[in-house]
Predicted model as a PDB file, atoms N, CA, C, CB and O in Angstrom, pLDDT in the B-factor column:
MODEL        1                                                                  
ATOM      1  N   UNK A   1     135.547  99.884  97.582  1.00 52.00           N  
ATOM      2  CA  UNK A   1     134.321 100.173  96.876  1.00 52.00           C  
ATOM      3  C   UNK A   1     133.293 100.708  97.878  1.00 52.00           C  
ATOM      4  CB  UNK A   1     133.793  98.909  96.144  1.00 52.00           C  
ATOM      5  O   UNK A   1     133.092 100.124  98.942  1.00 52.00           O  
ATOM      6  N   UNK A   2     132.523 102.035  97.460  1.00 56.00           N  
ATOM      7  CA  UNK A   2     131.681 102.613  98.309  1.00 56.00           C  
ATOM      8  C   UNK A   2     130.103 101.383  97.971  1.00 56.00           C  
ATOM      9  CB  UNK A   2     131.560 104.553  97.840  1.00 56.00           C  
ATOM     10  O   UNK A   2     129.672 101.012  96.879  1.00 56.00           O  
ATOM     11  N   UNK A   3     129.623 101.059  99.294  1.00 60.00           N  
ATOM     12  CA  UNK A   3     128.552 100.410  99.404  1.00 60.00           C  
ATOM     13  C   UNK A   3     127.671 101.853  99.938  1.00 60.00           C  
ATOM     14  CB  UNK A   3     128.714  98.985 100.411  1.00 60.00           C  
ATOM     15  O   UNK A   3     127.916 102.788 100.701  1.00 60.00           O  
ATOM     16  N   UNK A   4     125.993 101.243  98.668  1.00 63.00           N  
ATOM     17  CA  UNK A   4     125.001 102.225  98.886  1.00 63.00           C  
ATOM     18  C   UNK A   4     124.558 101.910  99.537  1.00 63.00           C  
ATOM     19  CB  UNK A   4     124.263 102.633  98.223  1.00 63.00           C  
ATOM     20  O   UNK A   4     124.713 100.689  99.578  1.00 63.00           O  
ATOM     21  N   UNK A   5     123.597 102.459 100.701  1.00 66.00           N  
ATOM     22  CA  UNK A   5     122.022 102.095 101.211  1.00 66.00           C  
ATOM     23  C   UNK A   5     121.548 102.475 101.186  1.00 66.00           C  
ATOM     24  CB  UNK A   5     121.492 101.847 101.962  1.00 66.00           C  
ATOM     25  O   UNK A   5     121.530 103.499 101.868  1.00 66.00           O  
ATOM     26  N   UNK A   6     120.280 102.039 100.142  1.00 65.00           N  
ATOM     27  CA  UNK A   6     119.115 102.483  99.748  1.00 65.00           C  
ATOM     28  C   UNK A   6     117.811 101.896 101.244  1.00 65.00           C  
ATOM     29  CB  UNK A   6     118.906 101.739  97.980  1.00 65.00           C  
ATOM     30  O   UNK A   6     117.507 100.804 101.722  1.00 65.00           O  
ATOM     31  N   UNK A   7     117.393 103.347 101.502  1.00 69.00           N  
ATOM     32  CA  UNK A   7     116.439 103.606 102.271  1.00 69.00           C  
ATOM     33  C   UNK A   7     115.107 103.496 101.525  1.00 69.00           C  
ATOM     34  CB  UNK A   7     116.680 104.824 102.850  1.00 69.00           C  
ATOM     35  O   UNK A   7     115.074 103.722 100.315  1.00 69.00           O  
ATOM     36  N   UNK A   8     114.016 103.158 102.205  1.00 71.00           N  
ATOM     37  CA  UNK A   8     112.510 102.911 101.402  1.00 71.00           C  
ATOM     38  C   UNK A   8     112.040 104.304 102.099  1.00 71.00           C  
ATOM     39  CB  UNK A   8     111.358 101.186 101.858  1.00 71.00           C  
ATOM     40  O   UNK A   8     112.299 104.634 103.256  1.00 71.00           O  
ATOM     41  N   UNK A   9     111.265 105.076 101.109  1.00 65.00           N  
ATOM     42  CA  UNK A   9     110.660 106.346 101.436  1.00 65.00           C  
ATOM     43  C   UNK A   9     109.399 105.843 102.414  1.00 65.00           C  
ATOM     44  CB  UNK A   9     110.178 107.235  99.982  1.00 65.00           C  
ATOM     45  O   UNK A   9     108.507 105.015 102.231  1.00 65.00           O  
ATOM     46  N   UNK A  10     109.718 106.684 103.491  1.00 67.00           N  
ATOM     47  CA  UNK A  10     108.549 106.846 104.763  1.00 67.00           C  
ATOM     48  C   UNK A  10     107.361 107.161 104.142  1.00 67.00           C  
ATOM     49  CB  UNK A  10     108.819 108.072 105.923  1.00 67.00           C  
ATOM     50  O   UNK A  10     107.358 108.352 103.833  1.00 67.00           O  
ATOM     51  N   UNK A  11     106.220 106.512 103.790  1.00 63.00           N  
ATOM     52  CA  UNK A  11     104.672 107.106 103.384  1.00 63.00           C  
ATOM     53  C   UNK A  11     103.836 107.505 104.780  1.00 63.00           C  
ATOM     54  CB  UNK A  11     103.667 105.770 102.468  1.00 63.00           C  
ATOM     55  O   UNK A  11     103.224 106.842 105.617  1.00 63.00           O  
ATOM     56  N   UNK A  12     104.124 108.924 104.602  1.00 65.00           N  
ATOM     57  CA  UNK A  12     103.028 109.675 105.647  1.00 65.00           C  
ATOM     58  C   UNK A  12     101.835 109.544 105.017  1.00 65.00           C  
ATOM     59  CB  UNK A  12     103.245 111.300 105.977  1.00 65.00           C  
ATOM     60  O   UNK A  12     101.535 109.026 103.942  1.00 65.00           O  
ATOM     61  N   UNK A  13     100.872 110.380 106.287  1.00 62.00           N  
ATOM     62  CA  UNK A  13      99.394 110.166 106.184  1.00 62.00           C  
ATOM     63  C   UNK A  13      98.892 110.500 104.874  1.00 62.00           C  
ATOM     64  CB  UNK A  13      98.642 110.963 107.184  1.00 62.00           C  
ATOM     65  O   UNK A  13      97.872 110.033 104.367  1.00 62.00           O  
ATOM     66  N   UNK A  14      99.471 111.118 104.497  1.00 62.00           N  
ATOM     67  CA  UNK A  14      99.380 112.170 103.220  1.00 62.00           C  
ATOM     68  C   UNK A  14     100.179 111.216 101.964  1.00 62.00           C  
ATOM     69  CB  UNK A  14     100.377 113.945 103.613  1.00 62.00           C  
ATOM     70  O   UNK A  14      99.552 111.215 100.905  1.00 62.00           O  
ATOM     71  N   UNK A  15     100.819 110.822 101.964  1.00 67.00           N  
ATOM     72  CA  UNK A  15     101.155 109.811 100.453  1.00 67.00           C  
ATOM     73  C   UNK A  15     100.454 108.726 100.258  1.00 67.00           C  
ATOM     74  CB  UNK A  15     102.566 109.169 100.325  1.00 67.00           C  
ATOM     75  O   UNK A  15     100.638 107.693 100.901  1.00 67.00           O  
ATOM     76  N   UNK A  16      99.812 108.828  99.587  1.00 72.00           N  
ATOM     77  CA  UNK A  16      99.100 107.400  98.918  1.00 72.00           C  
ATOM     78  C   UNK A  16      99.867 106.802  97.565  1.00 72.00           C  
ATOM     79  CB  UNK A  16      97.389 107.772  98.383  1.00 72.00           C  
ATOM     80  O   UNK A  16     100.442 107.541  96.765  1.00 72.00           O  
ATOM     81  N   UNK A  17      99.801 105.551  97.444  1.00 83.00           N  
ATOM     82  CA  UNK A  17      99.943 105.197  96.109  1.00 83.00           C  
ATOM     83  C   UNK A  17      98.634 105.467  95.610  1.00 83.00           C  
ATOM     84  CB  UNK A  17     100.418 103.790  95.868  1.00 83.00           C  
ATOM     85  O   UNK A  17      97.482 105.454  96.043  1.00 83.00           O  
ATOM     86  N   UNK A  18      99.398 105.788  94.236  1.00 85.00           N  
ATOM     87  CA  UNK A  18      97.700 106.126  93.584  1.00 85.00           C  
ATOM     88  C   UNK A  18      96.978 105.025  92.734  1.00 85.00           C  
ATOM     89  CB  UNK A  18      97.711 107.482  92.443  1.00 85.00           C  
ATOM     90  O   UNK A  18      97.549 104.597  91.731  1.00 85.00           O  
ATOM     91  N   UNK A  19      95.829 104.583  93.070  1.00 90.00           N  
ATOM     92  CA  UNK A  19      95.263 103.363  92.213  1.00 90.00           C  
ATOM     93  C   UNK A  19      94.297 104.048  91.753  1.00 90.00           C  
ATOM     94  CB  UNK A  19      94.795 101.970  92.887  1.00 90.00           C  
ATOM     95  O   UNK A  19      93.904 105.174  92.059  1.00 90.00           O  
ATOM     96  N   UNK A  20      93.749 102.939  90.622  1.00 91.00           N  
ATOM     97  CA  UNK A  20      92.322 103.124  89.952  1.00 91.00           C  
ATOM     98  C   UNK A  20      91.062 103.513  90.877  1.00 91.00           C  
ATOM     99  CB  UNK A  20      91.942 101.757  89.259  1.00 91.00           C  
ATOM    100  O   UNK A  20      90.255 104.435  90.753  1.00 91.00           O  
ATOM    101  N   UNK A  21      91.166 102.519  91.826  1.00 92.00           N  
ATOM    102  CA  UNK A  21      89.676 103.197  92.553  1.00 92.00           C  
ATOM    103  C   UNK A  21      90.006 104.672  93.198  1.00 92.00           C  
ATOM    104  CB  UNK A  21      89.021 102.084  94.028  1.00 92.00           C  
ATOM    105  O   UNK A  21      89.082 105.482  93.275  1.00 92.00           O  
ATOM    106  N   UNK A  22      91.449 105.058  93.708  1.00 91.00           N  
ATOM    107  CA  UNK A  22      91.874 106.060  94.378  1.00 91.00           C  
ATOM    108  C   UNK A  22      91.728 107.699  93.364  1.00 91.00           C  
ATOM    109  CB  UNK A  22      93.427 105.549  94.814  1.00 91.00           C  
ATOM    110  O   UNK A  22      91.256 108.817  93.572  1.00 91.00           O  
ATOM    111  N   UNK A  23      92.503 106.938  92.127  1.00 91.00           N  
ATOM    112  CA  UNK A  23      91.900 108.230  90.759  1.00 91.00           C  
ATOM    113  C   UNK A  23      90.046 108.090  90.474  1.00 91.00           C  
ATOM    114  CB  UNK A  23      92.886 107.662  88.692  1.00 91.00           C  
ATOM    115  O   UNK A  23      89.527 109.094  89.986  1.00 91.00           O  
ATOM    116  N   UNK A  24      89.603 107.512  90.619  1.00 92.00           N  
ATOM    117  CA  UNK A  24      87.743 107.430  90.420  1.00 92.00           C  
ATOM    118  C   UNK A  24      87.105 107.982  91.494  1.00 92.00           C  
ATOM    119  CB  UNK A  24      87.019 105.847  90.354  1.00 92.00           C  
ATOM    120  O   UNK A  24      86.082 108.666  91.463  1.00 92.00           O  
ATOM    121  N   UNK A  25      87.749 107.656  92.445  1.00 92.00           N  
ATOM    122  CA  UNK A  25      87.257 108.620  93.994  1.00 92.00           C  
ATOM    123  C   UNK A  25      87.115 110.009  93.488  1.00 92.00           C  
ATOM    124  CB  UNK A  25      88.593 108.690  95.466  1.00 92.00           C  
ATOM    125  O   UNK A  25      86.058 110.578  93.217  1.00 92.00           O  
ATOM    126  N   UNK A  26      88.438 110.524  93.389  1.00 92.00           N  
ATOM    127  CA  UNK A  26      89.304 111.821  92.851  1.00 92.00           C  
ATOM    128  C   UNK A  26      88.089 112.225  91.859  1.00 92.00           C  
ATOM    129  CB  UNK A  26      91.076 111.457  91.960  1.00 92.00           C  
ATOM    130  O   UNK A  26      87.002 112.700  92.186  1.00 92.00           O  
ATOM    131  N   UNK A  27      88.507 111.944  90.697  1.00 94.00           N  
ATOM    132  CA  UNK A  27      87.257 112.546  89.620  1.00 94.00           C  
ATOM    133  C   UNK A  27      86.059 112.878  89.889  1.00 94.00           C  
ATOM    134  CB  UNK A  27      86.893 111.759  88.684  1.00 94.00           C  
ATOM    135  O   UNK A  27      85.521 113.890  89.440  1.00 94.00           O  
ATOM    136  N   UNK A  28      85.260 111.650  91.024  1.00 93.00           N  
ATOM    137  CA  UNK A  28      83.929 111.553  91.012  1.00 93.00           C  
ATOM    138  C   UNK A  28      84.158 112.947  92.166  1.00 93.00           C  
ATOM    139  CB  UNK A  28      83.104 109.850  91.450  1.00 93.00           C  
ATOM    140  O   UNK A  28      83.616 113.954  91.709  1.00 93.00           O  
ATOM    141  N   UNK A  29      84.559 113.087  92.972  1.00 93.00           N  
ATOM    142  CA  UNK A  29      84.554 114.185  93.901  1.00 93.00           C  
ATOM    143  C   UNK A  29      84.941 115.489  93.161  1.00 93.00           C  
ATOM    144  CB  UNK A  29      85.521 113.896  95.079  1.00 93.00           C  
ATOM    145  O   UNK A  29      84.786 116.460  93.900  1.00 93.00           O  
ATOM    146  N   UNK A  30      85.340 115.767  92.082  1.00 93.00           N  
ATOM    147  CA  UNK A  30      85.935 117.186  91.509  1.00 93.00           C  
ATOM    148  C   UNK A  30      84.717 117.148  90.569  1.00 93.00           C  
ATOM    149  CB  UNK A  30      87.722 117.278  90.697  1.00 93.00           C  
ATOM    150  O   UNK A  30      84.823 118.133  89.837  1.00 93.00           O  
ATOM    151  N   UNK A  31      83.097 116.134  90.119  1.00 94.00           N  
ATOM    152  CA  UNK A  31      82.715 116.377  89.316  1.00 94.00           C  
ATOM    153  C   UNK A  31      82.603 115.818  87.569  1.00 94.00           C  
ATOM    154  CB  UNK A  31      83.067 117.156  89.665  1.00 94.00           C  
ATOM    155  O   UNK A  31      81.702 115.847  86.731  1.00 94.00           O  
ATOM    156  N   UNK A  32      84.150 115.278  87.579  1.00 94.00           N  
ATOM    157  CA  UNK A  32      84.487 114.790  86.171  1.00 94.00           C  
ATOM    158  C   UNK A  32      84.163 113.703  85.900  1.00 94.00           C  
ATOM    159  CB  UNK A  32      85.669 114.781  85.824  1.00 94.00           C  
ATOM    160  O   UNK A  32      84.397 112.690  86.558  1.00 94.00           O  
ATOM    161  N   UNK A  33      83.298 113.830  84.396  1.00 91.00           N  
ATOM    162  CA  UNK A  33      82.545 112.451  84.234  1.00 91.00           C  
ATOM    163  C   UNK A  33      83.604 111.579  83.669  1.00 91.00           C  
ATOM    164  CB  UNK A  33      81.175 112.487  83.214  1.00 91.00           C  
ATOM    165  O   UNK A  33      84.805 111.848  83.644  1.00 91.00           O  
ATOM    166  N   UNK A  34      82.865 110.193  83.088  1.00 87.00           N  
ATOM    167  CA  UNK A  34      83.650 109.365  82.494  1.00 87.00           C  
ATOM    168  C   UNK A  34      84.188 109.841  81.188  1.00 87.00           C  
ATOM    169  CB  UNK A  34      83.010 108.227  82.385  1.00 87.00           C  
ATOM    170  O   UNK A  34      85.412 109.814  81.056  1.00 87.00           O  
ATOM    171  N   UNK A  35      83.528 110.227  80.308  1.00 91.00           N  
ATOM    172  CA  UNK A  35      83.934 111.401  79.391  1.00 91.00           C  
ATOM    173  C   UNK A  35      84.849 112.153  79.418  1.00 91.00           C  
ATOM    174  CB  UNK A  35      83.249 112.157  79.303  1.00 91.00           C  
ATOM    175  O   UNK A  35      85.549 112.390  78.434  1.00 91.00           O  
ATOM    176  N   UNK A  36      84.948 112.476  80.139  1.00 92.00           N  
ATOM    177  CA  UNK A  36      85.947 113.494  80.466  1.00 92.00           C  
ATOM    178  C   UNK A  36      87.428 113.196  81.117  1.00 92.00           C  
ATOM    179  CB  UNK A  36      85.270 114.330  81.351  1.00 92.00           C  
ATOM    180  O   UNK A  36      88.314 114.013  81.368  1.00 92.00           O  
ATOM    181  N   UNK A  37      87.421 111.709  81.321  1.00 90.00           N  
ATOM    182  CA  UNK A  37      88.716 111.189  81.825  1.00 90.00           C  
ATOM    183  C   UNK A  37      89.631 111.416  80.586  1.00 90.00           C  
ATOM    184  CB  UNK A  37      88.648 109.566  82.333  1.00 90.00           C  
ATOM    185  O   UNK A  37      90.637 112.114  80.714  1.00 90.00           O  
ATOM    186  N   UNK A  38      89.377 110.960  79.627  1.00 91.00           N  
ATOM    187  CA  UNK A  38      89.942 110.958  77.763  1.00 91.00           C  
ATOM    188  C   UNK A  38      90.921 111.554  78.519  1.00 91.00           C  
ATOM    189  CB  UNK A  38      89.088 111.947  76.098  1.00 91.00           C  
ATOM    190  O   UNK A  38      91.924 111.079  79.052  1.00 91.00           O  
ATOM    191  N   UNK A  39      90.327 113.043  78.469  1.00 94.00           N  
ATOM    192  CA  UNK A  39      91.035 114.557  78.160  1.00 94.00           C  
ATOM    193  C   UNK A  39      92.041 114.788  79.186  1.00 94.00           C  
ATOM    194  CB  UNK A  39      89.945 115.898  78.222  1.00 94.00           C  
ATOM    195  O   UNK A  39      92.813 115.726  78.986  1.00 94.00           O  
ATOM    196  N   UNK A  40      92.157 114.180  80.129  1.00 92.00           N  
ATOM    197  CA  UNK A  40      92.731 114.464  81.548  1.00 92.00           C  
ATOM    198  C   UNK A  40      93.779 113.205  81.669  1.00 92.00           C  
ATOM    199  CB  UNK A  40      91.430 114.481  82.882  1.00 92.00           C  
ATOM    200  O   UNK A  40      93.644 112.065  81.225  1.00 92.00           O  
ATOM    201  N   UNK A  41      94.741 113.708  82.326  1.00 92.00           N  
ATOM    202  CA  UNK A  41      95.872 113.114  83.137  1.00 92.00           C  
ATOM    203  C   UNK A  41      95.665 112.809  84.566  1.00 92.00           C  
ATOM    204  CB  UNK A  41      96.978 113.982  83.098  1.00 92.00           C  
ATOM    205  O   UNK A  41      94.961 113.455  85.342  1.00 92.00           O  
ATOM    206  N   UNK A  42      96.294 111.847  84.803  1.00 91.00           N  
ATOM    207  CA  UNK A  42      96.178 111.650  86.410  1.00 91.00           C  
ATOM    208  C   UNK A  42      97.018 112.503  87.179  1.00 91.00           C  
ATOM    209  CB  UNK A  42      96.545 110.238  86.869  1.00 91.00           C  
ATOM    210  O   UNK A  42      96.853 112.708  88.382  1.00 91.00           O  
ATOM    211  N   UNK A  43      98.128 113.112  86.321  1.00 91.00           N  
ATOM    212  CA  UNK A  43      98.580 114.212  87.629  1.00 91.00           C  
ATOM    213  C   UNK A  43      97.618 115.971  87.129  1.00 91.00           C  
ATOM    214  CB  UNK A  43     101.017 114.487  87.562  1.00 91.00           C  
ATOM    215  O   UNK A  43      97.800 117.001  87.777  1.00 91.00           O  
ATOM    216  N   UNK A  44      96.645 115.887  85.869  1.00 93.00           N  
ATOM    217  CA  UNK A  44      95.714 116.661  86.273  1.00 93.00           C  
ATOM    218  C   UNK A  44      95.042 116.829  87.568  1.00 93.00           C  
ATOM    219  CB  UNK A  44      95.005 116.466  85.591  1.00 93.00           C  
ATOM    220  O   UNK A  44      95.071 117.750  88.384  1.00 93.00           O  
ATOM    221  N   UNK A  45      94.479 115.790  87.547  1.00 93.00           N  
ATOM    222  CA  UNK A  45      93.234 115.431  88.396  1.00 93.00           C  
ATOM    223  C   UNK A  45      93.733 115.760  89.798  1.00 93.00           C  
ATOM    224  CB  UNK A  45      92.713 113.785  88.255  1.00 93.00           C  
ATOM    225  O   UNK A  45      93.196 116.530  90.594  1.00 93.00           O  
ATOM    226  N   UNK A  46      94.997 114.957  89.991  1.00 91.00           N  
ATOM    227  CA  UNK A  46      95.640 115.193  91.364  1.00 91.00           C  
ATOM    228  C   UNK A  46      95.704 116.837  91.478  1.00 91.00           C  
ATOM    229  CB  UNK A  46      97.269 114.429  91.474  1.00 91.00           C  
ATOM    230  O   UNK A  46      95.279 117.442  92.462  1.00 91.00           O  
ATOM    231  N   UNK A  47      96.246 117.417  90.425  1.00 92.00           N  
ATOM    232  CA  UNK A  47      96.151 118.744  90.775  1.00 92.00           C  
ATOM    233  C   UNK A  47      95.203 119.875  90.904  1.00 92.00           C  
ATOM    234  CB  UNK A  47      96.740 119.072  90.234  1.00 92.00           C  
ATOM    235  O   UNK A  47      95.290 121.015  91.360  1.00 92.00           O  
ATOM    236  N   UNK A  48      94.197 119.118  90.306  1.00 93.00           N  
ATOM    237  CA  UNK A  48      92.837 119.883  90.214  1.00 93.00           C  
ATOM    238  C   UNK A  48      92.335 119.545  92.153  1.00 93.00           C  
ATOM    239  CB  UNK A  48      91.489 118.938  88.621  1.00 93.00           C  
ATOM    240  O   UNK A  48      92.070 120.495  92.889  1.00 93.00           O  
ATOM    241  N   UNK A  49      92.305 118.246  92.599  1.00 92.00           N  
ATOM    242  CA  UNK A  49      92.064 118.053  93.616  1.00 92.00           C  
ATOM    243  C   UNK A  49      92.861 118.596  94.512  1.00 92.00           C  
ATOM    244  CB  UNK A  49      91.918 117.052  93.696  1.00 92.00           C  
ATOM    245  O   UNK A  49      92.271 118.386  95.572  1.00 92.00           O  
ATOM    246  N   UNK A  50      94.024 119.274  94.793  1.00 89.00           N  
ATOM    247  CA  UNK A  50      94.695 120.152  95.481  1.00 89.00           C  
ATOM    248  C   UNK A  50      94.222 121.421  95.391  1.00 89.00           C  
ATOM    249  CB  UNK A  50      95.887 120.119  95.182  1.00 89.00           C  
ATOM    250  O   UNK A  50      94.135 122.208  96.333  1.00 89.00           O  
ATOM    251  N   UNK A  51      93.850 121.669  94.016  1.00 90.00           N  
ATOM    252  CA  UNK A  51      93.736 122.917  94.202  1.00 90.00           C  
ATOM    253  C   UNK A  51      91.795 123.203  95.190  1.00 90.00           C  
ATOM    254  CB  UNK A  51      94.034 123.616  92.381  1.00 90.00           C  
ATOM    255  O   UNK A  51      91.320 124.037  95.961  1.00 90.00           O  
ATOM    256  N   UNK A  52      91.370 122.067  94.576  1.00 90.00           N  
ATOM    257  CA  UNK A  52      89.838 122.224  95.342  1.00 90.00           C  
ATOM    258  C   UNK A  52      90.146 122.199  96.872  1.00 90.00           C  
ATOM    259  CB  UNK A  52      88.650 120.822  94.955  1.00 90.00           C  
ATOM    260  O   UNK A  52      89.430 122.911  97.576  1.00 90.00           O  
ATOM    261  N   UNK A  53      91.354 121.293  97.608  1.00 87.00           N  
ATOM    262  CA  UNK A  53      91.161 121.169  98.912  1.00 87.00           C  
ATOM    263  C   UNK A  53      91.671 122.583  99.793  1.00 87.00           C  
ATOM    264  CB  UNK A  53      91.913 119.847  99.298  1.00 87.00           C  
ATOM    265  O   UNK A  53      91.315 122.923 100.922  1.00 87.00           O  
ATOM    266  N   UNK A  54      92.777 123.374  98.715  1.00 82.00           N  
ATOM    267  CA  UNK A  54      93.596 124.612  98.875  1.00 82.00           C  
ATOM    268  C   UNK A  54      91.518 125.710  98.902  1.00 82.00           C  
ATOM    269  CB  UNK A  54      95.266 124.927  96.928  1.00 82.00           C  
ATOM    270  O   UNK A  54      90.868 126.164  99.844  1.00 82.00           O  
ATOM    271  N   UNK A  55      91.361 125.688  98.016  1.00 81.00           N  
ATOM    272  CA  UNK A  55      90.211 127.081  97.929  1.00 81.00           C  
ATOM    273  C   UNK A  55      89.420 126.439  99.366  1.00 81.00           C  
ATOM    274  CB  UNK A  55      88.850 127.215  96.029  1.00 81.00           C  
ATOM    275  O   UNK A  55      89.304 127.299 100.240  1.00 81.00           O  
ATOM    276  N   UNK A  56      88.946 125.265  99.683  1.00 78.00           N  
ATOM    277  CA  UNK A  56      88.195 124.964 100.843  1.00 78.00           C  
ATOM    278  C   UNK A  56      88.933 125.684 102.352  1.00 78.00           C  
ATOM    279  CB  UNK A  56      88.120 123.244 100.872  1.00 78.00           C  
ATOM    280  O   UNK A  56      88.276 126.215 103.248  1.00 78.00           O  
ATOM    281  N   UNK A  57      90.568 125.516 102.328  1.00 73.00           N  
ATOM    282  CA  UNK A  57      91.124 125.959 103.484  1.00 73.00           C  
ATOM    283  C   UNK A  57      91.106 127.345 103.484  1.00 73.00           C  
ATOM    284  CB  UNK A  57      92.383 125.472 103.688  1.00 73.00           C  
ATOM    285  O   UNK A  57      91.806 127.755 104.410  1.00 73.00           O  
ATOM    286  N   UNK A  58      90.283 128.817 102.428  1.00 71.00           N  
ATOM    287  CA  UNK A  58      90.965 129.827 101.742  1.00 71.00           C  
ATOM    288  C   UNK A  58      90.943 130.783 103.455  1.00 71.00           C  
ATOM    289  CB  UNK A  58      89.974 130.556 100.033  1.00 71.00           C  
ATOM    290  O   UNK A  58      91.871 131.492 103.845  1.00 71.00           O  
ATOM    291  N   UNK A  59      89.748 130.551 104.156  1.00 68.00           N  
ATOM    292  CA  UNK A  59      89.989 131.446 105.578  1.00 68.00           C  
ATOM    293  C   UNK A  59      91.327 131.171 106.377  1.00 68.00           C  
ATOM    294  CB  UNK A  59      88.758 131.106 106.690  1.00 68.00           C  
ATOM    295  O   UNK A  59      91.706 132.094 107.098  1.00 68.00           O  
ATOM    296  N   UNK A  60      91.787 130.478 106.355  1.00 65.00           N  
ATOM    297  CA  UNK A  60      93.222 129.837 107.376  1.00 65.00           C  
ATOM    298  C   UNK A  60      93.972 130.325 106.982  1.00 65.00           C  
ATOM    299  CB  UNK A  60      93.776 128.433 107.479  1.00 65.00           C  
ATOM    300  O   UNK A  60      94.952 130.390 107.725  1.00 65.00           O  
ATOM    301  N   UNK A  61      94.102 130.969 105.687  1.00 64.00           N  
ATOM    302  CA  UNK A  61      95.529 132.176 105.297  1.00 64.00           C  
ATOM    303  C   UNK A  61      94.847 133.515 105.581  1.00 64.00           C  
ATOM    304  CB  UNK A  61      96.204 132.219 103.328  1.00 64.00           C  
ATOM    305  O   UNK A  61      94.127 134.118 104.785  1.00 64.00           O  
ATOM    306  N   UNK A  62      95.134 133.861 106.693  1.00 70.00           N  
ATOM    307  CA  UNK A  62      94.574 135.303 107.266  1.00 70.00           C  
ATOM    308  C   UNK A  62      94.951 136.301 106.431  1.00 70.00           C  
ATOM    309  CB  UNK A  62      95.088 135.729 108.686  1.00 70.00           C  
ATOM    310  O   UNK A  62      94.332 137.004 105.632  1.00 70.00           O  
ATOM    311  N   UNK A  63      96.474 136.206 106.884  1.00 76.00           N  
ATOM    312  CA  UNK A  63      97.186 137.594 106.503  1.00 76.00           C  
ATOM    313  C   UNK A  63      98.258 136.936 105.207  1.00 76.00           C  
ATOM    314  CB  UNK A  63      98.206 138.439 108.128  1.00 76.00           C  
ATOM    315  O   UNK A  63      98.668 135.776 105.185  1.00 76.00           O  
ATOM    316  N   UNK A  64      98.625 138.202 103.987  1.00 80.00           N  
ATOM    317  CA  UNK A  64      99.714 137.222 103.389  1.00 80.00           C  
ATOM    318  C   UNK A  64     100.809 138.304 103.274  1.00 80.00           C  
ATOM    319  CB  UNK A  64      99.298 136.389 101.799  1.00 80.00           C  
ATOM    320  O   UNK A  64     100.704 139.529 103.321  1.00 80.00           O  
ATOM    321  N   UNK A  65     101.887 137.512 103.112  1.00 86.00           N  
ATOM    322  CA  UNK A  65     103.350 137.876 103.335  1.00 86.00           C  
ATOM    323  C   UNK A  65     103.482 139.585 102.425  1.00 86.00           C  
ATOM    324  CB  UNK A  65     104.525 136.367 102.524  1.00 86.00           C  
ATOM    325  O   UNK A  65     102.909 140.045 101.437  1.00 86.00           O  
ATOM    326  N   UNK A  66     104.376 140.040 103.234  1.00 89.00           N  
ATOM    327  CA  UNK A  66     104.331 141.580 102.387  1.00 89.00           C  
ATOM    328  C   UNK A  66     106.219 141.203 102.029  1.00 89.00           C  
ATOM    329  CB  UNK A  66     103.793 143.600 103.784  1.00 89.00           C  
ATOM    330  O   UNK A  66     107.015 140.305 102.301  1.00 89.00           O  
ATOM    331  N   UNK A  67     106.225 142.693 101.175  1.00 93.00           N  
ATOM    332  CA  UNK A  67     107.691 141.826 100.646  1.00 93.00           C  
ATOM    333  C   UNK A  67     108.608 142.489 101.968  1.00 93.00           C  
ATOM    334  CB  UNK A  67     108.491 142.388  98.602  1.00 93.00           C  
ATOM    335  O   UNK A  67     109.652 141.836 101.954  1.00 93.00           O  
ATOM    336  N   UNK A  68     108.663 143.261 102.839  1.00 93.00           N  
ATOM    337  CA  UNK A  68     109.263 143.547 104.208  1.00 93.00           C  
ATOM    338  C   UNK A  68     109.151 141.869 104.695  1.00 93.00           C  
ATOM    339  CB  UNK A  68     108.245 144.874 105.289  1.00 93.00           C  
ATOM    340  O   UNK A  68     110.125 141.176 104.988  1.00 93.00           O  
ATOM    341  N   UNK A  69     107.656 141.400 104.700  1.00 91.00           N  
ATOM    342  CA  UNK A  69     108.319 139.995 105.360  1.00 91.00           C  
ATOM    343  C   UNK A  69     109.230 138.922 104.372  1.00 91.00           C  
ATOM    344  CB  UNK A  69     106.981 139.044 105.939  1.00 91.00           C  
ATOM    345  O   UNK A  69     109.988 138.171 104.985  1.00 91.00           O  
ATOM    346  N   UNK A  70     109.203 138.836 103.220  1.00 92.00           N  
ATOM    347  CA  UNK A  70     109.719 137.987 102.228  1.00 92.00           C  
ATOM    348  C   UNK A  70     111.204 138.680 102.607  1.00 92.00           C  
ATOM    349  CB  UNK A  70     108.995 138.102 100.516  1.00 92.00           C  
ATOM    350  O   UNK A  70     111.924 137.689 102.477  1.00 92.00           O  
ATOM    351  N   UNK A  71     112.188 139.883 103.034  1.00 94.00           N  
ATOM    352  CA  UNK A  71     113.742 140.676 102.560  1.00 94.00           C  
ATOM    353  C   UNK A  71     113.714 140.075 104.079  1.00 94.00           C  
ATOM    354  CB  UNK A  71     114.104 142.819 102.002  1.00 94.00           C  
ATOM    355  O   UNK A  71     114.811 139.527 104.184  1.00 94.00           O  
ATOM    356  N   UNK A  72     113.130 139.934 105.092  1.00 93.00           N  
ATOM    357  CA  UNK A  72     113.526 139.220 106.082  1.00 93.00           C  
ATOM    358  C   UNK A  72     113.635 137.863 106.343  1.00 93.00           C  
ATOM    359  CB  UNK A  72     113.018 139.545 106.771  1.00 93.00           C  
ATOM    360  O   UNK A  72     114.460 137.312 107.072  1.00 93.00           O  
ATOM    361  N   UNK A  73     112.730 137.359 105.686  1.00 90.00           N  
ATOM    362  CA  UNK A  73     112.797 135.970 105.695  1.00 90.00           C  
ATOM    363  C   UNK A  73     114.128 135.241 105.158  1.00 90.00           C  
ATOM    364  CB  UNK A  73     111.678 135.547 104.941  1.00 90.00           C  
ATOM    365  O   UNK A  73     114.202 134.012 105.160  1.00 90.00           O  
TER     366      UNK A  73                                                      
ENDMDL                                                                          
END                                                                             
């Protein structure tokens, strides 16, 4: 009989579990009132907050890929 081993996933700096105060942080920083939670999902929010931290980095993508670099890649 094959024996499994289950490994526990490494949480880098970057994975959080996500809690209540951790989603209220989230909202209150993108703007979204209490009202407005109703309407929204928590993997909204998460994604709305990626996308706000993505437009903040928008100078650090200088140049972007041409498709000569994509047939080489």
């Amino acid at each position: 009989m094959c024996r499994r081993r289950w490994r526990v996933k490494k949480l880098r700096a970057t994975d959080r579990e996500m809690t209540t105060p951790l989603l209220l942080l989230r909202a209150v920083q993108l703007g979204v009132q209490i009202g407005e939670m109703d309407l929204l999902t928590i993997g909204t929010i998460n994604d709305m907050y990626t996308e706000m931290q993505n437009d903040e980095n928008q100078g650090s993508y200088s140049t972007l890929a041409s498709q000569d670099d994509m047939d080489r890649f």
